[in-house]
SELO-543121 format. One line per field, with one value per residue (C-alpha): residue number from 0; x, y, z; residue in three letters. Coordinates in Angstrom, 3 decimals. Example, Ala and Ser with C-alpha at 12.3 -4.5 7.8 and 13.67 -1.06 7.14 Angstrom:
% residues 2
nr	0 / 1
x	12.300 / 13.670
y	-4.500 / -1.060
z	7.800 / 7.140
rest	ALA / SER
This chain:
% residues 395
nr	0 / 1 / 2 / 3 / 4 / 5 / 6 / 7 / 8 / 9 / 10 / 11 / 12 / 13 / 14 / 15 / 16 / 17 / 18 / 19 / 20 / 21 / 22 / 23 / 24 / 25 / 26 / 27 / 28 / 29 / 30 / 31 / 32 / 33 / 34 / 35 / 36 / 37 / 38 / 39 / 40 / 41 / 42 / 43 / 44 / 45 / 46 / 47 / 48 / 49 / 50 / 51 / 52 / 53 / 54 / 55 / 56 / 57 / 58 / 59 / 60 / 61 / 62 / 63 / 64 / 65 / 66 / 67 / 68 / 69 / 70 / 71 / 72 / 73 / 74 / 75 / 76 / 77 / 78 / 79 / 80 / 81 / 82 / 83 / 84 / 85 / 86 / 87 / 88 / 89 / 90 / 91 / 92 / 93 / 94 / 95 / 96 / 97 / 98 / 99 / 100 / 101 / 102 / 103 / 104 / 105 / 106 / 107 / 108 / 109 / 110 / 111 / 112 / 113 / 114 / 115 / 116 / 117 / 118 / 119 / 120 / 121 / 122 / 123 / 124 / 125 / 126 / 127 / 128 / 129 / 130 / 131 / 132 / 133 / 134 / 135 / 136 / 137 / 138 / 139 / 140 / 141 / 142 / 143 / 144 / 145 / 146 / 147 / 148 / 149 / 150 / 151 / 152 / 153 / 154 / 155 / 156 / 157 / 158 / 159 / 160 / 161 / 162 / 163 / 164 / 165 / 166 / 167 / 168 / 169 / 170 / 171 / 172 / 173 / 174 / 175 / 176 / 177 / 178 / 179 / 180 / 181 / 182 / 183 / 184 / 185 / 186 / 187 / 188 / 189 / 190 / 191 / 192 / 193 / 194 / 195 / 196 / 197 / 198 / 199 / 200 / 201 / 202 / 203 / 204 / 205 / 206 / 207 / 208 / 209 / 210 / 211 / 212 / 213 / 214 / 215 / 216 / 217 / 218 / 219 / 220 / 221 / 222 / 223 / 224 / 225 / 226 / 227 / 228 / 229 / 230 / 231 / 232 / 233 / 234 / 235 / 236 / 237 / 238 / 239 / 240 / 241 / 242 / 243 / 244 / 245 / 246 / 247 / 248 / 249 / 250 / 251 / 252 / 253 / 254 / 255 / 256 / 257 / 258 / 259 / 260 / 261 / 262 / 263 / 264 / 265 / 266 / 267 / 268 / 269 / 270 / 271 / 272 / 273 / 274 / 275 / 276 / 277 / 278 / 279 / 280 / 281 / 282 / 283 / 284 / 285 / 286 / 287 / 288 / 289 / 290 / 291 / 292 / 293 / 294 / 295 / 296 / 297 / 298 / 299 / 300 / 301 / 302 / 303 / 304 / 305 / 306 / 307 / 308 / 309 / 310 / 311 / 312 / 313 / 314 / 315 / 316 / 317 / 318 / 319 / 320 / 321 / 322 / 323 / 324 / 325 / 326 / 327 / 328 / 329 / 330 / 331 / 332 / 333 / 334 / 335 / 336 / 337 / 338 / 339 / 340 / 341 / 342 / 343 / 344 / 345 / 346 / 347 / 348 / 349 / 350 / 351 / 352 / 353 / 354 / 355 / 356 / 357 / 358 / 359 / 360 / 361 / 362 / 363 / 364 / 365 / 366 / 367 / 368 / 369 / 370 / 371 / 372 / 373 / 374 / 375 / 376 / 377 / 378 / 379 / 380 / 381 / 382 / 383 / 384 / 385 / 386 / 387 / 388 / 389 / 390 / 391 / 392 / 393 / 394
x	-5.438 / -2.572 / -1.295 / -0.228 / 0.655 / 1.085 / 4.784 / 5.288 / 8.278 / 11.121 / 15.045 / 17.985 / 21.286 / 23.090 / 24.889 / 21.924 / 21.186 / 24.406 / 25.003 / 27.776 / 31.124 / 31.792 / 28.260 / 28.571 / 31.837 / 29.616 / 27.259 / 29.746 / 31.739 / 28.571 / 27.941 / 24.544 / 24.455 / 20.927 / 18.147 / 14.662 / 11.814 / 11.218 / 14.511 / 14.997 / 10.926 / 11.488 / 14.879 / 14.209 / 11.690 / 13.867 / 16.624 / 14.273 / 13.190 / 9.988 / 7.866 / 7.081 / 4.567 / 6.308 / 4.377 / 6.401 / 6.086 / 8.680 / 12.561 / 12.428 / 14.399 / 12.867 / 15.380 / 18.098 / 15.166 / 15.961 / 19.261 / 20.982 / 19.031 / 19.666 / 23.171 / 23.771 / 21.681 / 23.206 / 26.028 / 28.723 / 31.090 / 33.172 / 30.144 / 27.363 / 23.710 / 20.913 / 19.910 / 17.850 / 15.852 / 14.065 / 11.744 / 10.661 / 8.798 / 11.159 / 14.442 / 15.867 / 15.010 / 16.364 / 19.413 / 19.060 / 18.476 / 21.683 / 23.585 / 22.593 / 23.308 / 27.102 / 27.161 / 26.428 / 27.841 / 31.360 / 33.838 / 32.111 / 34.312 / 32.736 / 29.794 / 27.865 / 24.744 / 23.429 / 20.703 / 17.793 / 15.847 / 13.776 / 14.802 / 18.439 / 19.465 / 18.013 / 21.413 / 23.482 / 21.948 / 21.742 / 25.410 / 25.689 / 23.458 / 25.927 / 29.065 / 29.014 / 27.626 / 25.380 / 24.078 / 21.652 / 19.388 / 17.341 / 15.175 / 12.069 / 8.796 / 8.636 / 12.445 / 12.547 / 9.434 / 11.061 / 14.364 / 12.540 / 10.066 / 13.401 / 15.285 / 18.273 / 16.911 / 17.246 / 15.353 / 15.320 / 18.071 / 16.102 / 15.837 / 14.963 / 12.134 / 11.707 / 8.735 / 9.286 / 6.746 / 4.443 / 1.188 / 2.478 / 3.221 / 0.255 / -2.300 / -1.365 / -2.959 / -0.275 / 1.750 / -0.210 / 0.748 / 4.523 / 3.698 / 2.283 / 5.228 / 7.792 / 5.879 / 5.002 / 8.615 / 9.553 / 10.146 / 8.856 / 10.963 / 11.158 / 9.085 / 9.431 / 7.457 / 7.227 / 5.316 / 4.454 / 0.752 / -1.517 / -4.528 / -7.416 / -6.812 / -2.479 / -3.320 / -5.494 / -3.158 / -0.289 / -1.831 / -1.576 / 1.879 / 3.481 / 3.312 / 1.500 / 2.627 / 3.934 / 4.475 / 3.376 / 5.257 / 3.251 / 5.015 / 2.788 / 0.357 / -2.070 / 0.125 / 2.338 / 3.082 / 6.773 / 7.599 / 9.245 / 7.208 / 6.519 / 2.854 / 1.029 / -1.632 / -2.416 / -5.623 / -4.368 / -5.359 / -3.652 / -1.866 / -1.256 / 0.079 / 3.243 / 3.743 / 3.863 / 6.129 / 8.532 / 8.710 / 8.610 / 11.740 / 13.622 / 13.366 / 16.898 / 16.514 / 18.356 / 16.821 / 13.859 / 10.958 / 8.058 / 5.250 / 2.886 / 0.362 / 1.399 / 4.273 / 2.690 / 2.398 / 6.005 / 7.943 / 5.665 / 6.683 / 10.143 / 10.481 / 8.404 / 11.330 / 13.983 / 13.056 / 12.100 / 16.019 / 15.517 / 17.800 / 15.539 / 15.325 / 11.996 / 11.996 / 9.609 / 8.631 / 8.889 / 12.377 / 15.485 / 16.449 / 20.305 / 19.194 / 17.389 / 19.975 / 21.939 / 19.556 / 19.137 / 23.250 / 23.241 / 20.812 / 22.128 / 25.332 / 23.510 / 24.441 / 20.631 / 18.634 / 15.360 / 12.910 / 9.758 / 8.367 / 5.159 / 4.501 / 7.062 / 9.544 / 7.542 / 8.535 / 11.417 / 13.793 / 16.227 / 17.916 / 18.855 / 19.552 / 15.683 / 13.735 / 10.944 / 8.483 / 5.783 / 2.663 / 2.055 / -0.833 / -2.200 / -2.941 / -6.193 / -5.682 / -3.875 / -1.474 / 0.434 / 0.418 / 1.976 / 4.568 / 5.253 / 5.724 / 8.062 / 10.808 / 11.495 / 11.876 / 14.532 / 16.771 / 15.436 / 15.652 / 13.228 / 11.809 / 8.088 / 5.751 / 3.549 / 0.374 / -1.654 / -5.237 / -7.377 / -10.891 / -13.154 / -11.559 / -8.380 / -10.526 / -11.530 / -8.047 / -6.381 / -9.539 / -9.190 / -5.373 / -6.044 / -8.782 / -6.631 / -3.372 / -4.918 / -3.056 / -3.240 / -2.173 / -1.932 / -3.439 / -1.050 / -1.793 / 1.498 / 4.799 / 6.650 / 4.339 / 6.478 / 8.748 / 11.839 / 14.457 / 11.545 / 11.277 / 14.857 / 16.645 / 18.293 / 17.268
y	53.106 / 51.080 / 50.518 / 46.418 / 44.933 / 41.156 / 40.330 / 38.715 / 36.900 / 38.051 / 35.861 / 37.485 / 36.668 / 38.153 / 40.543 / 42.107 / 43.255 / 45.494 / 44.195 / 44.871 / 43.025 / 41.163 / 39.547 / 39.093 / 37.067 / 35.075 / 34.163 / 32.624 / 30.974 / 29.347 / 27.925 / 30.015 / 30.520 / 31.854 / 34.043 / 31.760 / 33.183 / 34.799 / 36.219 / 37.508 / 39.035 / 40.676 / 41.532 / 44.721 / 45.881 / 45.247 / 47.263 / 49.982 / 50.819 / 50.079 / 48.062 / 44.680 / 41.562 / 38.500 / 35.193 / 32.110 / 28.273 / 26.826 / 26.018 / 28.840 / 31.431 / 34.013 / 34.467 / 35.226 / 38.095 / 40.163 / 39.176 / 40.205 / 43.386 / 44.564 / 43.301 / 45.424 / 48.758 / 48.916 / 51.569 / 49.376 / 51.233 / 50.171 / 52.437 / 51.175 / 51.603 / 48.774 / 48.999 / 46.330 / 44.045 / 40.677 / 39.068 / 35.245 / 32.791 / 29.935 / 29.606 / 27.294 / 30.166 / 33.018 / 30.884 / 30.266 / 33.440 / 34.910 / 32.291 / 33.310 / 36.859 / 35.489 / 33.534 / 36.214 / 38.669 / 37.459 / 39.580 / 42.755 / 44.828 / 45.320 / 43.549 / 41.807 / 40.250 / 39.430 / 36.574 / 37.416 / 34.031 / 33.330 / 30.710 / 31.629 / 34.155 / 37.559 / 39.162 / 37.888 / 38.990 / 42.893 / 42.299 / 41.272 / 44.462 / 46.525 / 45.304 / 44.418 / 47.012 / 45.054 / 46.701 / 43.765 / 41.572 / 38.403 / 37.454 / 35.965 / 38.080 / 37.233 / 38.320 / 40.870 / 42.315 / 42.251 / 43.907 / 46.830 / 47.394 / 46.931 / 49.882 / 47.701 / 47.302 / 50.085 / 50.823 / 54.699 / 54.634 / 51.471 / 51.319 / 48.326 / 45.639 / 42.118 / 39.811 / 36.106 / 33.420 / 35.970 / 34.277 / 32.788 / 35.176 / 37.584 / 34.978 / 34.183 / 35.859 / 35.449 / 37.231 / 40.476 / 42.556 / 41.378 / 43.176 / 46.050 / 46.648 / 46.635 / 48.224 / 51.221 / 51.815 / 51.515 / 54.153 / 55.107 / 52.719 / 49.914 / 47.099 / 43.829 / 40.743 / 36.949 / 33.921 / 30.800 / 31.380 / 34.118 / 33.686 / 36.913 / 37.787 / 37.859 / 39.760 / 42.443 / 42.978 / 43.490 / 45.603 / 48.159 / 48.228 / 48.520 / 51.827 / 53.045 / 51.756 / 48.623 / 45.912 / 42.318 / 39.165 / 36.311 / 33.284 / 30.495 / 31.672 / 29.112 / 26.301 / 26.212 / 22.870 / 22.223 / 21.010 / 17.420 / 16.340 / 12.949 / 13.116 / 9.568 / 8.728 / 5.011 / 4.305 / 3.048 / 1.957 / 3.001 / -0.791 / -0.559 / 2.773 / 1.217 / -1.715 / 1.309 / 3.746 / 0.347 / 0.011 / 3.429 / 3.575 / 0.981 / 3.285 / 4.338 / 8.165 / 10.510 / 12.189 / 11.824 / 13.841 / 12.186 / 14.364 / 13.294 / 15.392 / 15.788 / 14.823 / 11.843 / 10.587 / 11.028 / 9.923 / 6.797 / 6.574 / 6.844 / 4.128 / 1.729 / 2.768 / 2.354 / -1.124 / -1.959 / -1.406 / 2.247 / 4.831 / 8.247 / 11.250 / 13.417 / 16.909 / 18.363 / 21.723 / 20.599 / 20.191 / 22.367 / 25.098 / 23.663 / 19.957 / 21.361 / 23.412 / 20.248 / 18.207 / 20.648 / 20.744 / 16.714 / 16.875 / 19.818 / 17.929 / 14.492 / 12.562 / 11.993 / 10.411 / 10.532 / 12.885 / 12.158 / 15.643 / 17.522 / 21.132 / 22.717 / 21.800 / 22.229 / 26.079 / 27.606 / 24.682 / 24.258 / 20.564 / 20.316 / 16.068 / 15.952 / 13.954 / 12.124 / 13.742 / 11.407 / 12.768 / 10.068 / 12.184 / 14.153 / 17.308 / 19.990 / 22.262 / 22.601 / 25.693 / 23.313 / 20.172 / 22.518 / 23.925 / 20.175 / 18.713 / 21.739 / 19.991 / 17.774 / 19.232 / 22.002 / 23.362 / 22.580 / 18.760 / 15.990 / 14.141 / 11.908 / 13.013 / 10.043 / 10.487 / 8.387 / 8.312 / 7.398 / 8.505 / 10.801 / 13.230 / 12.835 / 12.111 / 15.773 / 17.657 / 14.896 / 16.336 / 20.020 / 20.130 / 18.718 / 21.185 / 24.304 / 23.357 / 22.016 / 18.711 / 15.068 / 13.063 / 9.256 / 6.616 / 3.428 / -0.153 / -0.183 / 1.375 / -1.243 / 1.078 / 3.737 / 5.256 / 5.264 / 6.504 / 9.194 / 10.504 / 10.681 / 11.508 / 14.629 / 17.175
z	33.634 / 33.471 / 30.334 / 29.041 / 26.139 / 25.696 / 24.253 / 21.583 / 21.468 / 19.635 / 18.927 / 19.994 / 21.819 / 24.578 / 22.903 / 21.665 / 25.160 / 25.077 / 28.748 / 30.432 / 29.519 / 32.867 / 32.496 / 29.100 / 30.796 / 33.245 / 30.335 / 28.438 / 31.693 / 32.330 / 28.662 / 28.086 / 24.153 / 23.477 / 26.065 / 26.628 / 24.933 / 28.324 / 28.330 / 25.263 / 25.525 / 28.917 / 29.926 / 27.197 / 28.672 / 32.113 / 30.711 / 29.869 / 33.571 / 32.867 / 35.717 / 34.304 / 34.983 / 33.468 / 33.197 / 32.284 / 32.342 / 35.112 / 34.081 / 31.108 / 32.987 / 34.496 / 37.297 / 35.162 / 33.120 / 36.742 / 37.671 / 34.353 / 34.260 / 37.600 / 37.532 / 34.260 / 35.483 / 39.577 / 40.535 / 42.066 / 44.666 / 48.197 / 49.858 / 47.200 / 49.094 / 48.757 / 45.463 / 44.867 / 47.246 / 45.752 / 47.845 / 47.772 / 49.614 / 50.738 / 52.382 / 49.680 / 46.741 / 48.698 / 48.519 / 44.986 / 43.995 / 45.893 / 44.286 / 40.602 / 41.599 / 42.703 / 39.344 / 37.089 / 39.011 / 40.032 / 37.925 / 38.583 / 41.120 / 44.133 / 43.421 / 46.811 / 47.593 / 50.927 / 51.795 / 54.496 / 54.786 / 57.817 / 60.412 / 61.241 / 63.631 / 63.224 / 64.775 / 62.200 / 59.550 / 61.052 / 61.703 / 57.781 / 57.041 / 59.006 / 58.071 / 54.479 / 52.145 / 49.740 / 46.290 / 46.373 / 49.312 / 48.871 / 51.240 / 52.339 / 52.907 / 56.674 / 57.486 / 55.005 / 56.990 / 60.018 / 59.303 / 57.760 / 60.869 / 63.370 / 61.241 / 60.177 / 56.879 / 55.011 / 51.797 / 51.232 / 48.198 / 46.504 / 43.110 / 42.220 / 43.867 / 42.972 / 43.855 / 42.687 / 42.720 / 43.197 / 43.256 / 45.963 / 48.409 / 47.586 / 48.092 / 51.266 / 53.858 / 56.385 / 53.755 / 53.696 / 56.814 / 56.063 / 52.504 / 53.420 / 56.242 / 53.355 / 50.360 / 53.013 / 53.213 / 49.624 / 47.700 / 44.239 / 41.696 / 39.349 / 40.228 / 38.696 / 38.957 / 38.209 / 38.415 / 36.308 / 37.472 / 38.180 / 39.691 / 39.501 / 42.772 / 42.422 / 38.974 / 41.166 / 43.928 / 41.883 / 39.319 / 42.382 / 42.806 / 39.272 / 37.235 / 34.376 / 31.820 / 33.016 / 30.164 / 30.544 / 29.344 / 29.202 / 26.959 / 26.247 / 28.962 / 27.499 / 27.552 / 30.616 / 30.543 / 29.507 / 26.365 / 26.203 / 29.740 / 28.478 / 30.962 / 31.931 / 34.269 / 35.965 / 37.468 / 41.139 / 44.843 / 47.551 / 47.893 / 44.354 / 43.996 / 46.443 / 44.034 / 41.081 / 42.848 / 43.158 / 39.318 / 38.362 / 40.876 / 38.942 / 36.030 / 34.594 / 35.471 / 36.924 / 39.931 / 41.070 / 43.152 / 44.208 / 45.636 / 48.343 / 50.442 / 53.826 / 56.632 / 57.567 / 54.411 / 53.171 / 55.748 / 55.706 / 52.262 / 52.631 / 55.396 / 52.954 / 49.735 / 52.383 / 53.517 / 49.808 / 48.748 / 47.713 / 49.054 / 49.250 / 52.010 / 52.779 / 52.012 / 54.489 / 56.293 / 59.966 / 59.025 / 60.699 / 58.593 / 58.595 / 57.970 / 54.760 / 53.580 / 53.590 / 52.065 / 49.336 / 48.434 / 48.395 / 45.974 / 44.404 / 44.124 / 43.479 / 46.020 / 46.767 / 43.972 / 45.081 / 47.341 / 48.770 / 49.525 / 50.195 / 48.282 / 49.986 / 47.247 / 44.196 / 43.593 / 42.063 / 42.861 / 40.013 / 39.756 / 36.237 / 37.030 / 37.722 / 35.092 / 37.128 / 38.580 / 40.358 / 41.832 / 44.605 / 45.686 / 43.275 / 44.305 / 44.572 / 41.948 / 38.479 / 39.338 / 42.066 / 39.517 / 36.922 / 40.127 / 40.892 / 37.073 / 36.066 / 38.693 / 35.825 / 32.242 / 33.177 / 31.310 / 27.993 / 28.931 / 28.951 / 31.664 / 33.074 / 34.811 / 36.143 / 38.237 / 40.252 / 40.129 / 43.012 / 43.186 / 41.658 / 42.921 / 41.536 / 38.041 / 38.203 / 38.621 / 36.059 / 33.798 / 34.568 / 33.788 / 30.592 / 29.671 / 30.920 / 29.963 / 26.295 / 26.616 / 26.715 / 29.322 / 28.517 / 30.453 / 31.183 / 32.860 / 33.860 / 34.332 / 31.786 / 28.943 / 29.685 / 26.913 / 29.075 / 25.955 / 24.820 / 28.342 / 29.684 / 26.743 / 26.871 / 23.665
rest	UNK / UNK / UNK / UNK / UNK / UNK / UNK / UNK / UNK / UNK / UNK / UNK / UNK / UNK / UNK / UNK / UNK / UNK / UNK / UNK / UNK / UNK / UNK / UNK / UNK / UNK / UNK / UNK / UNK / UNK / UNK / UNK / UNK / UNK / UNK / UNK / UNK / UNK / UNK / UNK / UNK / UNK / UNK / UNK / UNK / UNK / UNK / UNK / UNK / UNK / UNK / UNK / UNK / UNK / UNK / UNK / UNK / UNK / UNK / UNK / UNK / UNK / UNK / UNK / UNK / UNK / UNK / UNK / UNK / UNK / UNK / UNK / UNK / UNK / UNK / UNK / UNK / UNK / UNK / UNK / UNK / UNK / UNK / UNK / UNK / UNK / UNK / UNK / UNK / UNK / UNK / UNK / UNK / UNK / UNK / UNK / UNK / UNK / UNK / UNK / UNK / UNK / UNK / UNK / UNK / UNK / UNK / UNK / UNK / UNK / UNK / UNK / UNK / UNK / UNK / UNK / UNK / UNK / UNK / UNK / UNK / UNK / UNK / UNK / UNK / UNK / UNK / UNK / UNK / UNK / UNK / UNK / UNK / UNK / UNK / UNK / UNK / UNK / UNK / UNK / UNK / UNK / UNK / UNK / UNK / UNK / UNK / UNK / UNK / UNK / UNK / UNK / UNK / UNK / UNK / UNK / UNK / UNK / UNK / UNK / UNK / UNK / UNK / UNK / UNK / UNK / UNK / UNK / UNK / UNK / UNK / UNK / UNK / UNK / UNK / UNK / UNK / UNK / UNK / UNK / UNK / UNK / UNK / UNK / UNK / UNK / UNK / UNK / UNK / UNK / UNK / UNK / UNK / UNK / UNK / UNK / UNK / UNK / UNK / UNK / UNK / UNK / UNK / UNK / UNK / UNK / UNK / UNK / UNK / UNK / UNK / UNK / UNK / UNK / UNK / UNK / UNK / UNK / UNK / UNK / UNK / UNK / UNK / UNK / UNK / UNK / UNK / UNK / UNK / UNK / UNK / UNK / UNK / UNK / UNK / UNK / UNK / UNK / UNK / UNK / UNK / UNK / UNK / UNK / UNK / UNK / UNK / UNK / UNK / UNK / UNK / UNK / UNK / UNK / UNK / UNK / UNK / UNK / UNK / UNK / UNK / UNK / UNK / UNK / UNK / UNK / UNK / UNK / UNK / UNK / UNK / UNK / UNK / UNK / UNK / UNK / UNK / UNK / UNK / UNK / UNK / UNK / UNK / UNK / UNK / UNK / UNK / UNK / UNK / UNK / UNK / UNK / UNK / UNK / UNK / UNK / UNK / UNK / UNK / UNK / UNK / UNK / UNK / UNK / UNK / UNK / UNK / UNK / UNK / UNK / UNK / UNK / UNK / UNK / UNK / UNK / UNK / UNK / UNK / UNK / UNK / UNK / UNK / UNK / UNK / UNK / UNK / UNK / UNK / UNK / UNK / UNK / UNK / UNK / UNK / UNK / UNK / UNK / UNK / UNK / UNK / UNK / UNK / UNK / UNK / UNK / UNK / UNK / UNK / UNK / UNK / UNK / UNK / UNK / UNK / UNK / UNK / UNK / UNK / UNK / UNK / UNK / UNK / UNK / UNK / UNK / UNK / UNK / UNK / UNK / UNK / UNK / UNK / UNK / UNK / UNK / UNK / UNK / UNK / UNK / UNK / UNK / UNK / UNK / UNK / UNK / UNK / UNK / UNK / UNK / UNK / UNK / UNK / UNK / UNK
């Protein structure tokens, strides 16, 4: 039986994880002062080579609990082997994830990291595989899958295997042949897991693949809401919830995402901003791989304010300008409103989340999030009721 203990969260800084003294250089470049409460919990237990399950709330850090570890425990050479292969669900956090690698990692000698996301050319990448010897790959589960059925990915020398947003990828059923292809051909080593959620069936399937022994980190498991979300609800009509999104628009934030449920829906949306005086883009999945990338380095950059997108966006995605989040449509289940209304509240800012009711059914997720996630979410008549200085000032 497998061993777990549930952390309890300890305060430390950097340099109590004796890491190495070029990362200890990247911390410090990059202004970091103090580890998260998920950082400072888990990266131990990281550095310790023991398999771990780590539950956080979204925008506390858990991609920098695997990056620093690995980055501090992989054998760096010219001729260095893959050492380490993290595996995501999206295109955009592949990316991400190869860029925090690069940002952590950038004054260790001979350190690289190669990217694997789906929808760009296969050939290139087995080119990349061939050419450039990585001690670390990112990629999604779908590409990843391939590359290691094909033979050009090779995993025998792994030591290290990353799963992020795992809920994600294990509940999907299109997921699990991809899975099994890969974790037939790992070999026996450190496993390492995250997720804001886990759902019985994600808790199950991964119970199977870590070892005895394996710890779990689960900070604030029963309140995963972030702390300084300034949270309101208004009781709307579809007409009406256009005349809202208006006003909540003319708010004085930074960056804003608005979530709505499907394709249709948001590009509909974003004509009807557009001709209302409100510069916005859609952030969609039909989109080309290249027109997203872009999208995502405008907004990265800030030179888009606001996105109308569907689910596709709600994972993983750090924007640290982001401090409105509006759920247009609300959606079916708690997990994705906690996914969508940790977009705002990064970084240890504030930020709104404002949803809009329609129907009973809307009545019963707005009632279930409050009963899981022990909170209160106020009701408003209108958006002039807002707070604006409690919710968008920065902590």
């Amino acid at each position: 039986k497998k061993q777990q203990e549930q952390a309890v969260v300890q305060s430390a800084s950097f340099q109590d994880f004796n890491l190495k003294p070029e990362i200890m250089q990247a911390i410090t470049d990059n202004g970091f002062e103090r580890p998260s409460d998920v950082q400072s919990t888990a990266i131990p237990y990281c550095l310790e080579r023991r398999d771990v399950r780590v539950q956080a709330k979204s925008g506390k850090g858990k991609t920098c609990v695997f990056v620093l570890s690995i980055l501090n425990m992989i054998e760096l050479s010219p001729e260095v082997d893959i050492q380490c292969l993290v595996i995501c669900n999206s295109h955009e956090m592949s990316g991400q994830i190869k860029s925090e690698f690069e940002r952590f990692g950038k004054h260790l000698q001979n350190f690289k990291v190669l990217n694997l996301p789906g929808k760009v050319p296969i050939q290139n990448q087995i080119a990349e595989l061939k050419l450039k010897k990585a001690a670390v790959c990112v990629g999604t589960v779908g590409r990843v899958a391939d590359l290691v059925r094909r033979g050009e990915l090779d995993l025998t020398k792994l030591q290290f295997f990353v799963v992020d947003e795992v809920d994600q990828i294990f509940m999907a059923e299109s997921n699990k042949p991809q899975l099994k292809d890969i974790l037939d051909k790992k070999p026996d080593c450190q496993t390492m897991i995250f997720s804001a959620t886990y759902p019985e069936e994600a808790k199950e399937a991964t119970s199977k693949i870590l070892k005895e022994g394996f710890r779990e980190v689960a900070v604030d498991d029963n309140q995963l809401i972030l702390h300084g979300l300034v949270q309101h609800y208004l009781e709307l009509t579809e007409p009406t919830k256009l005349e809202a999104i208006i006003d909540l628009l003319k708010l004085k934030f930074t960056q804003a995402v608005v979530f709505v449920k499907n394709y249709d829906r948001a590009t509909t949306l974003v004509d009807y901003l557009t001709q209302n005086g409100i510069e916005c883009k859609s952030f969609i999945g039909k989109m080309k791989s290249q027109d997203r990338d872009d999208l995502y380095k405008s907004f990265k950059r800030k030179d888009v304010r606001v996105i109308v997108c569907t689910d596709i966006f709600q994972r993983g995605v750090d924007f640290e300008g982001v401090n409105l989040v509006v759920h247009f449509d609300m959606p079916d289940k708690c997990d994705a409103y906690l996914h969508r209304s940790g977009r705002a509240g990064r970084f240890e800012t504030n930020g709104l989340v404002v949803s809009f009711i329609n129907g009973e059914g809307d009545q019963k997720v707005l009632q279930e999030i409050q009963d899981r996630f022990v909170i209160k979410i106020e009701k408003i008549e209108k958006v002039d009721e807002i707070n604006v200085q409690r919710a968008f000032l920065a902590k």
